[in-house]
KOLSE-799433 format. One record per residue (C-alpha): x, y, z. Coordinates in steps of 0.2 Angstrom, whole numbers. Last residue first. Layout:
! KOLSE-799433
X,Y,Z
...
//
This chain:
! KOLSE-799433
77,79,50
74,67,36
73,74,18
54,71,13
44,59,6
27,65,1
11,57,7
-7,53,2
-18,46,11
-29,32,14
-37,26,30
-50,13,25
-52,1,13
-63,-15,11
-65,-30,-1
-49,-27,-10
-47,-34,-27
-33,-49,-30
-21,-46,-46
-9,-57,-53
-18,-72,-48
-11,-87,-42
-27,-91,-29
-39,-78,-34
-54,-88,-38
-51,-97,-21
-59,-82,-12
-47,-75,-3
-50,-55,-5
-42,-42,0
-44,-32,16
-37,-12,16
-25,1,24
-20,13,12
-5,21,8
-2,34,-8
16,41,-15
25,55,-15
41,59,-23
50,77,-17
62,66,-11
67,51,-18
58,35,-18
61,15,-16
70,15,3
51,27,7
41,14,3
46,2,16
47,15,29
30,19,24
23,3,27
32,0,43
25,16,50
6,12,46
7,-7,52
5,-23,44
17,-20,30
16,-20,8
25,-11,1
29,-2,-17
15,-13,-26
-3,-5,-22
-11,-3,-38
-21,10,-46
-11,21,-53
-8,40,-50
-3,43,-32
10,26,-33
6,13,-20
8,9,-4
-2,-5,7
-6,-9,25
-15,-23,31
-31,-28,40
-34,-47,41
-39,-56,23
-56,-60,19
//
């Protein structure tokens, strides 16, 4: 299992592809460059798999998730 990482991701599919960080803030800085404002977007911090099954796939599941949320970019102040 992979170490603790952050992910974001579009609100309405189910796949985390906008960034990909270690922590919270870098996360959605890094989604933020990709959106406009009034866009949202979901994180979630999450373990995926390495199970040799895996290696080269497009797609790899997590095993765990926590701290999701949803947030909407805004203009900066």
């Amino acid at each position: 299992m992979t170490p603790w990482t952050w992910y974001a991701g579009y609100p309405d599919e189910d796949v985390y592809d906008l960034a990909e960080e270690d922590t919270r803030e870098k996360v959605i800085e890094a989604a933020m460059r990709h959106l406009s404002v009034g866009d949202q977007f979901r994180i979630i911090e999450a373990r995926s798999s390495t199970a040799k099954e895996y290696e080269g796939a497009d797609f790899i599941p997590f095993l765990r998730t926590r701290n999701a949320e949803i947030i909407e970019v805004v203009e900066p102040s």
